[in-house]
py3Dmol code that shows the C-alpha trace and the ligand (Angstrom):
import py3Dmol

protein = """\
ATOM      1  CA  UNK A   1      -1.059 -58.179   2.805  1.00  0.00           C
ATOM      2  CA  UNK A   2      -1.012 -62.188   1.530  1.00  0.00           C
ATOM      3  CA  UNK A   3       2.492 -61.655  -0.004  1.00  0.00           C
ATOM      4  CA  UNK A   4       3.748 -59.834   3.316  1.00  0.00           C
ATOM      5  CA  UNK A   5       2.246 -63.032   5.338  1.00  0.00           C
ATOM      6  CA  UNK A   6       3.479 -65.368   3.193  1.00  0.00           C
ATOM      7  CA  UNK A   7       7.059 -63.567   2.826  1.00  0.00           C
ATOM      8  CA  UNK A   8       7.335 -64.117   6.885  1.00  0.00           C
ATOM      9  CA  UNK A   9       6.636 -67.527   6.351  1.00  0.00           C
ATOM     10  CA  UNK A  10       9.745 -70.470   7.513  1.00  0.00           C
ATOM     11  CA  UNK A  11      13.301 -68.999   6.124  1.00  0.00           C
ATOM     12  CA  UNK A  12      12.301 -65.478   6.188  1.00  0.00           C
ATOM     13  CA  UNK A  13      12.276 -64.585  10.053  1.00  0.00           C
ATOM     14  CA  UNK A  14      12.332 -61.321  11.827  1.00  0.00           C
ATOM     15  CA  UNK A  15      13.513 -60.148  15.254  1.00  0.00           C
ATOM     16  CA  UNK A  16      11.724 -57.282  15.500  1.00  0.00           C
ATOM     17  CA  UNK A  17       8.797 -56.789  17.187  1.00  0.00           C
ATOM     18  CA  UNK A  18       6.047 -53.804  17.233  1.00  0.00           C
ATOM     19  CA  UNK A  19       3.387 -53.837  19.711  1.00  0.00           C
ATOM     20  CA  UNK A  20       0.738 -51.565  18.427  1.00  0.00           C
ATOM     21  CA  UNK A  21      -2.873 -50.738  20.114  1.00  0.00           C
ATOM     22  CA  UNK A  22      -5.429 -47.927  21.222  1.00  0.00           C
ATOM     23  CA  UNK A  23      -3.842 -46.008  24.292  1.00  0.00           C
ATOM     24  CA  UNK A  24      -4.335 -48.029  27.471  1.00  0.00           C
ATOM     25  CA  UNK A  25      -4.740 -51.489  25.350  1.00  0.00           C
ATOM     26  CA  UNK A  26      -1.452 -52.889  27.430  1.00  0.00           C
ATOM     27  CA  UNK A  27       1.164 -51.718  25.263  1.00  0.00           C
ATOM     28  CA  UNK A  28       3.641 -50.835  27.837  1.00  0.00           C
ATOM     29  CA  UNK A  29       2.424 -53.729  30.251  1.00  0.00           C
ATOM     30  CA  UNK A  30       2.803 -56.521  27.989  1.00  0.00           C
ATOM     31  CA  UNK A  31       6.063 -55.153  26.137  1.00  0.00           C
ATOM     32  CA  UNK A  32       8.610 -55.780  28.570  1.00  0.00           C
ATOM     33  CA  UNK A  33       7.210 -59.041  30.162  1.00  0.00           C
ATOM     34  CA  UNK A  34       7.325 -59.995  26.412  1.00  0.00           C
ATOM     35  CA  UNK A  35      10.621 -58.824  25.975  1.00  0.00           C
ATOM     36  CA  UNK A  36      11.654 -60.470  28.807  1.00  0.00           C
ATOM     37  CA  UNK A  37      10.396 -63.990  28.115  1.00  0.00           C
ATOM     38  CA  UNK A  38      11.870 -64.100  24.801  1.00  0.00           C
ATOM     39  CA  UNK A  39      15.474 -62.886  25.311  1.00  0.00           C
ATOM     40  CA  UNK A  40      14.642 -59.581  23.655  1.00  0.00           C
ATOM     41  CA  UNK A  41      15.414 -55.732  24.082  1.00  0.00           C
ATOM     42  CA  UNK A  42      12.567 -53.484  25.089  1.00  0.00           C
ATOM     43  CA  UNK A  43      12.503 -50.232  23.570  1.00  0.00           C
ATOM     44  CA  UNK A  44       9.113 -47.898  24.349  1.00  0.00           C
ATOM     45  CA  UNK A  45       9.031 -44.875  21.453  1.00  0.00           C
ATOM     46  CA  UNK A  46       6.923 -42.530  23.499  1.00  0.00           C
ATOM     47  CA  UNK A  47       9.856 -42.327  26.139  1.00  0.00           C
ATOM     48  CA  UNK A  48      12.818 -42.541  23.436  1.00  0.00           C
ATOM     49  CA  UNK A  49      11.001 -39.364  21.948  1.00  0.00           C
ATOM     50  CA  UNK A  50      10.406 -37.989  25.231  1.00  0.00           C
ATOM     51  CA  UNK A  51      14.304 -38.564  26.436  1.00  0.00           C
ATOM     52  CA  UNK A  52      15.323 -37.304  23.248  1.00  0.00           C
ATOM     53  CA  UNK A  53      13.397 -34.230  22.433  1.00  0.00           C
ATOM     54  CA  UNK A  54      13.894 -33.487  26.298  1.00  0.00           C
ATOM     55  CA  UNK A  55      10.143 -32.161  27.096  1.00  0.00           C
ATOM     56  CA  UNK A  56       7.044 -34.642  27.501  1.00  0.00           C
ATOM     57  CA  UNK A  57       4.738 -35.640  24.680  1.00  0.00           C
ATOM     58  CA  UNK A  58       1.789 -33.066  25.740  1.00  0.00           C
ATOM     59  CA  UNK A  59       4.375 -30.634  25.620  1.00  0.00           C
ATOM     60  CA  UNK A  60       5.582 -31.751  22.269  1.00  0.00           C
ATOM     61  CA  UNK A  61       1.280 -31.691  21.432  1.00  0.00           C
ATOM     62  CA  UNK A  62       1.134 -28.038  22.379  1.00  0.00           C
ATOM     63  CA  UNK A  63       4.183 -26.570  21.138  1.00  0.00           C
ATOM     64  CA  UNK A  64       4.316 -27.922  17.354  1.00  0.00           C
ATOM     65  CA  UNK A  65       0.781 -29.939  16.838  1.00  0.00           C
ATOM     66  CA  UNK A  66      -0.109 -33.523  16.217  1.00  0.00           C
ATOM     67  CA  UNK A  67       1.682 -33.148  12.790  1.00  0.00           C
ATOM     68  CA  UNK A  68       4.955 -32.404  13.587  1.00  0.00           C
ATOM     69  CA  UNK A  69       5.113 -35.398  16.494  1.00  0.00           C
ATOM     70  CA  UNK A  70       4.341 -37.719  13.591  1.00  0.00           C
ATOM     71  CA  UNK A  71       7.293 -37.025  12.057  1.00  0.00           C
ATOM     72  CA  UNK A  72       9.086 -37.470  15.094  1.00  0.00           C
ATOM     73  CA  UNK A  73       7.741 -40.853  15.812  1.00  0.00           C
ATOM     74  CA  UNK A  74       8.392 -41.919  12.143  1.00  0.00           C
ATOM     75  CA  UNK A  75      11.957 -40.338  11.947  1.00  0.00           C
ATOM     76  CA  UNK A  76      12.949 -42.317  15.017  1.00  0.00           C
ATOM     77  CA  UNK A  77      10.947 -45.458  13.659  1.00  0.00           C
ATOM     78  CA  UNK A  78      13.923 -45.281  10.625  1.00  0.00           C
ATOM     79  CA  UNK A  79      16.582 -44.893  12.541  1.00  0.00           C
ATOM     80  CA  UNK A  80      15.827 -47.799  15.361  1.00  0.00           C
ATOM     81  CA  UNK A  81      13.494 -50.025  13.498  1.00  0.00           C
ATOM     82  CA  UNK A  82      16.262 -52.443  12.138  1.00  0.00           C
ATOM     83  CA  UNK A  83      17.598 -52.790  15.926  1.00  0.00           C
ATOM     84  CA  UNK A  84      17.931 -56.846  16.107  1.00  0.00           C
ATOM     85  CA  UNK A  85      16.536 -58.457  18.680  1.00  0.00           C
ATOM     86  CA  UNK A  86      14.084 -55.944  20.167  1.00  0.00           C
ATOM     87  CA  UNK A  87      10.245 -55.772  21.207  1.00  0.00           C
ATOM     88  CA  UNK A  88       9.170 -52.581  20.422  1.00  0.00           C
ATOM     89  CA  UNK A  89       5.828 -50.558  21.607  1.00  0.00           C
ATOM     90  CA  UNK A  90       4.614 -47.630  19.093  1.00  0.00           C
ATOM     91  CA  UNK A  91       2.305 -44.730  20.726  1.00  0.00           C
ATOM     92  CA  UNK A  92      -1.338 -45.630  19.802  1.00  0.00           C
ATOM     93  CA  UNK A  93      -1.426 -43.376  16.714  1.00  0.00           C
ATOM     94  CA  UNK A  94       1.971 -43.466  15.274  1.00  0.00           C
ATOM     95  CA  UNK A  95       0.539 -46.387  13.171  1.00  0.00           C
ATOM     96  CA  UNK A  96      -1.849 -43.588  11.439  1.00  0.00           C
ATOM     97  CA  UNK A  97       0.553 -42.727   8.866  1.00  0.00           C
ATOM     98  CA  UNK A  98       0.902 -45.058   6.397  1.00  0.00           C
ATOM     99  CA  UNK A  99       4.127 -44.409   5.646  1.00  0.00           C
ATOM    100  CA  UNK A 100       5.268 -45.566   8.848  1.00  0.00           C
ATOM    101  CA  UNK A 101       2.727 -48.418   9.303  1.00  0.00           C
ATOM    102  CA  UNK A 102       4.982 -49.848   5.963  1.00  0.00           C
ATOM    103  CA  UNK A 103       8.251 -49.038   7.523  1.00  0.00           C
ATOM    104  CA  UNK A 104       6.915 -51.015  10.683  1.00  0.00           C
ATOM    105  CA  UNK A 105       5.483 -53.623   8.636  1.00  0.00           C
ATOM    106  CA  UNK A 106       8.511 -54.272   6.576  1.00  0.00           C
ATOM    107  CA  UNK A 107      11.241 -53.908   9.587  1.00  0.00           C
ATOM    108  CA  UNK A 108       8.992 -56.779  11.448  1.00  0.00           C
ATOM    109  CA  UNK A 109       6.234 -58.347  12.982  1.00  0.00           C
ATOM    110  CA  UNK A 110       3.530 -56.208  13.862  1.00  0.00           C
ATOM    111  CA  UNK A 111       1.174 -56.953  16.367  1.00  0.00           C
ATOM    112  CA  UNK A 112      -2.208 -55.511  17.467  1.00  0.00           C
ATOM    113  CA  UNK A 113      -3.342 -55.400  20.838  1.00  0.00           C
ATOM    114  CA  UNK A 114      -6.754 -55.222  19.811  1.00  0.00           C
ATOM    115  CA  UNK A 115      -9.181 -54.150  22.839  1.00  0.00           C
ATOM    116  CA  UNK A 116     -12.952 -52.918  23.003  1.00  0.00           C
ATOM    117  CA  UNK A 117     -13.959 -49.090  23.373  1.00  0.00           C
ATOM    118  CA  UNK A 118     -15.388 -50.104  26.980  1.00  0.00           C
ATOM    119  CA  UNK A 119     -12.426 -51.649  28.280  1.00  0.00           C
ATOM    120  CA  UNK A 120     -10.373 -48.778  26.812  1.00  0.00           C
ATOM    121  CA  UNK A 121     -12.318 -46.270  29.016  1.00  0.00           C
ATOM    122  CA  UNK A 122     -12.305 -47.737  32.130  1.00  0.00           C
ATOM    123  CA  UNK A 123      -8.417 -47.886  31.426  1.00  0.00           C
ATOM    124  CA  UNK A 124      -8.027 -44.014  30.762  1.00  0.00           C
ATOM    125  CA  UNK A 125     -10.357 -42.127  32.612  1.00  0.00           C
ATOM    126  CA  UNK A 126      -8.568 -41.650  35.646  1.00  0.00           C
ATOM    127  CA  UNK A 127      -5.335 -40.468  33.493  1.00  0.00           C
ATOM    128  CA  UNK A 128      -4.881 -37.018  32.187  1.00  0.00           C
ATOM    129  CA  UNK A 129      -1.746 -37.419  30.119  1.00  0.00           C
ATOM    130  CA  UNK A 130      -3.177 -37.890  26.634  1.00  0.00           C
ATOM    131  CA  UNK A 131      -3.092 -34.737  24.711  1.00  0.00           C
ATOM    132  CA  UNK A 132      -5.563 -36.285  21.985  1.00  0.00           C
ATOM    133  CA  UNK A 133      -8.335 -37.160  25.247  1.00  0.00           C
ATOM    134  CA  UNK A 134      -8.387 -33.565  25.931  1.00  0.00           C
ATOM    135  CA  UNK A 135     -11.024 -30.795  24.665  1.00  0.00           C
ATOM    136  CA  UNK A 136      -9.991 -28.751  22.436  1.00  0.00           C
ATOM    137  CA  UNK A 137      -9.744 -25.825  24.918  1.00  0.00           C
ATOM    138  CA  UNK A 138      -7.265 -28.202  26.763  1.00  0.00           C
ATOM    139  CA  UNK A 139      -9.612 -29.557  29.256  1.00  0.00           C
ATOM    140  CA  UNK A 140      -9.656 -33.040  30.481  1.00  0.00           C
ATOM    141  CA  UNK A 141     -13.139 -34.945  28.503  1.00  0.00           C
ATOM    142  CA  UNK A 142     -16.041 -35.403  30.665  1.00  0.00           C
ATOM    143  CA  UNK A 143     -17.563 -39.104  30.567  1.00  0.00           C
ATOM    144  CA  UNK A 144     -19.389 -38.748  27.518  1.00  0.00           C
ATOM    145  CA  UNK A 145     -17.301 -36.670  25.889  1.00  0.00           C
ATOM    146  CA  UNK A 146     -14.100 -39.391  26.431  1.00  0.00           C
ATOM    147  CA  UNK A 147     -16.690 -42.512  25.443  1.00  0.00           C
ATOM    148  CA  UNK A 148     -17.392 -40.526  21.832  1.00  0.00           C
ATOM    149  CA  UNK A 149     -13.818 -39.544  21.138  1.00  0.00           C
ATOM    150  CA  UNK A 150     -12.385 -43.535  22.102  1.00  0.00           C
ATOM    151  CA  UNK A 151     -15.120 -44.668  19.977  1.00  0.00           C
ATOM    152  CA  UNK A 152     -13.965 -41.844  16.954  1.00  0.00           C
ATOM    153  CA  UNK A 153     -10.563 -42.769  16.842  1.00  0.00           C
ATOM    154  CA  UNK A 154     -10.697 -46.342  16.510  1.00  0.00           C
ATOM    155  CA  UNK A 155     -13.342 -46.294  13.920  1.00  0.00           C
ATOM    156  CA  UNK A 156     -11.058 -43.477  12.151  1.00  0.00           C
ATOM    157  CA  UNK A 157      -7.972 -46.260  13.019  1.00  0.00           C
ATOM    158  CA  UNK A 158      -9.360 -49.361  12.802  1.00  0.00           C
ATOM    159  CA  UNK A 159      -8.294 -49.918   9.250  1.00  0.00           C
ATOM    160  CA  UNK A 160      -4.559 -49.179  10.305  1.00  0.00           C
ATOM    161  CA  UNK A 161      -4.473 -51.319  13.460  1.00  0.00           C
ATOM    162  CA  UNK A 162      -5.948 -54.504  11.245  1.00  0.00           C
ATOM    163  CA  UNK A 163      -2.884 -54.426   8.967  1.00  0.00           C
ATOM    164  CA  UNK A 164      -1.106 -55.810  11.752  1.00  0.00           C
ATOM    165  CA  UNK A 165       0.516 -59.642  11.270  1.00  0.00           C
ATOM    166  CA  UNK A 166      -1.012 -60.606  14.514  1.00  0.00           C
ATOM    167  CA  UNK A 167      -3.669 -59.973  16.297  1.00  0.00           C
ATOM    168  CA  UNK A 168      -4.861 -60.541  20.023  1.00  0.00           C
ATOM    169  CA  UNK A 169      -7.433 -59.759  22.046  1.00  0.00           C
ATOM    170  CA  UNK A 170      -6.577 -58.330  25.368  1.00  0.00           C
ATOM    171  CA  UNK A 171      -9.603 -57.127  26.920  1.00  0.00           C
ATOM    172  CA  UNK A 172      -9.936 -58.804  30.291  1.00  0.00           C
ATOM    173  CA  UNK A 173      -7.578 -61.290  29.645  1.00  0.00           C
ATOM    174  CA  UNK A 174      -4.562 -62.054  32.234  1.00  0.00           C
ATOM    175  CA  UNK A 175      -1.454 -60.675  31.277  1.00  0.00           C
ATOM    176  CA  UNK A 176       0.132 -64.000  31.920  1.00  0.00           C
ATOM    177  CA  UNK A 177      -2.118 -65.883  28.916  1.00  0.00           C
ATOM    178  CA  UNK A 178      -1.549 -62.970  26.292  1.00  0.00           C
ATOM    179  CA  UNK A 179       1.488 -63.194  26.984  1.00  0.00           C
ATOM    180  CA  UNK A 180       1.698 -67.334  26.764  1.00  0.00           C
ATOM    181  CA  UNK A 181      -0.363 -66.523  23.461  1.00  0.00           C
ATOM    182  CA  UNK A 182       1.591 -64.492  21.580  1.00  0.00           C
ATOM    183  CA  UNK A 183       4.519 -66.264  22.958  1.00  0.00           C
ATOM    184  CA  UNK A 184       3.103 -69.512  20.906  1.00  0.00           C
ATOM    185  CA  UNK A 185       1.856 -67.070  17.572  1.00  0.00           C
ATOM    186  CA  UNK A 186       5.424 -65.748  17.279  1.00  0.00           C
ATOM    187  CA  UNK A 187       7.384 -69.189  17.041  1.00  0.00           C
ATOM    188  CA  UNK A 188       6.309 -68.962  13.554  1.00  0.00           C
ATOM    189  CA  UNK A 189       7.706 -65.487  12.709  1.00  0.00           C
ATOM    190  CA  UNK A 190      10.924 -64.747  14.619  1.00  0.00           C
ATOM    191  CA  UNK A 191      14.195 -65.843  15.622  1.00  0.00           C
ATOM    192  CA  UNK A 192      14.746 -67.740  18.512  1.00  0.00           C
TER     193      UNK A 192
END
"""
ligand_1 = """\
16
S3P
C -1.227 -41.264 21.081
C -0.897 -42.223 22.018
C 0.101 -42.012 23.057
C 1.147 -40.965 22.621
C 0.450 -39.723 22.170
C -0.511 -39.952 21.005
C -2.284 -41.552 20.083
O 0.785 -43.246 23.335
O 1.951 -41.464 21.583
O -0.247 -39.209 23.268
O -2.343 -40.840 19.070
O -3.061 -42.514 20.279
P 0.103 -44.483 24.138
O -0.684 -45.277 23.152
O 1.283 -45.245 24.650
O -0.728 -43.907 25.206
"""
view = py3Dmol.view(width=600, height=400)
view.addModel(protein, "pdb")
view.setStyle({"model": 0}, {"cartoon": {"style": "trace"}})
view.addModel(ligand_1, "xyz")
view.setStyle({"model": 1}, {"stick": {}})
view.zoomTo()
view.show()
């Protein structure tokens, strides 16, 4: 991770940037105002996939399992990941294979949008379009049940979301001063 760092450092410069973080940490929010203030493309992989495979991503969930949209995410990931120039936002587990996490890493800089389980939750439990915050008969989590599984899948992701180059803390924060901050935290990895 030093040598990755330290490879990024002055002559080596990327300009291409993941956005990675827990569903509802911002990700979509904070990709294209980003975009936008530097001069870059925005390019949102749950929708490419989506626009591509011509069905939605709970659709994709039910008919061929959580397996099979990995590879989808990571096959698209090699094709697009070089693109110069772009801001990119990954779906919040497509960083669980490590495979891809490298390919990401490599291509880029990687940033977390790091936010708390509590924050999280109040974010997502008014939606119902997360195939992974469902039961497994289907149905939509009740309180509880949505609290335990946010909490579950960070602790199971945690040490895949750290890799990142950057991270931030979103939280309560105003889009406005993430945005300023990772504005500032990226002079020293990209290309103007
Ligand atoms: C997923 C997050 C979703 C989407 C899919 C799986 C996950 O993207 O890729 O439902 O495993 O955390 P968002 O993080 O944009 O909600």
């Amino acid at each position: 991770m030093k040598k990755q760092h330290s490879q990024m450092d002055g002559t080596n410069k990327r300009s291409v940037i993941f956005l990675m973080g827990f569903m509802g940490s911002g990700k979509s929010t904070i990709g294209p105002i980003l975009a936008n203030t530097i001069g870059y493309n925005f390019v949102d992989l749950d929708l490419l996939i989506e626009q591509r495979e011509h069905r939605k991503i709970g659709d994709i969930f039910k008919q061929e399992g959580e397996k099979k949209f990995r590879e989808m995410e990571r096959a698209l990931l090699r094709e697009i990941a070089l693109t110069p120039r772009t801001v990119i936002s990954l779906g919040g587990g497509t960083i669980t294979d490590q495979t891809t996490l490298d390919l990401v890493k490599e291509s880029g800089v990687l940033i977390y949008l790091k936010a708390e389980s509590a924050y999280i939750y109040k974010r997502l439990r008014t939606k119902s379009d997360r195939p992974l915050l469902r039961t497994l008969e289907g149905q939509l989590m009740d309180a509880d049940q949505l609290q335990g599984r946010i909490e579950e899948l960070l602790t199971q992701r945690k040490n895949y979301y750290e890799q990142a180059h950057i991270i931030i803390h979103t939280d309560d924060k105003k889009v406005g001063n993430t945005i300023d901050e990772l504005v500032k935290r990226l002079r020293h990895y990209i290309e103007e």
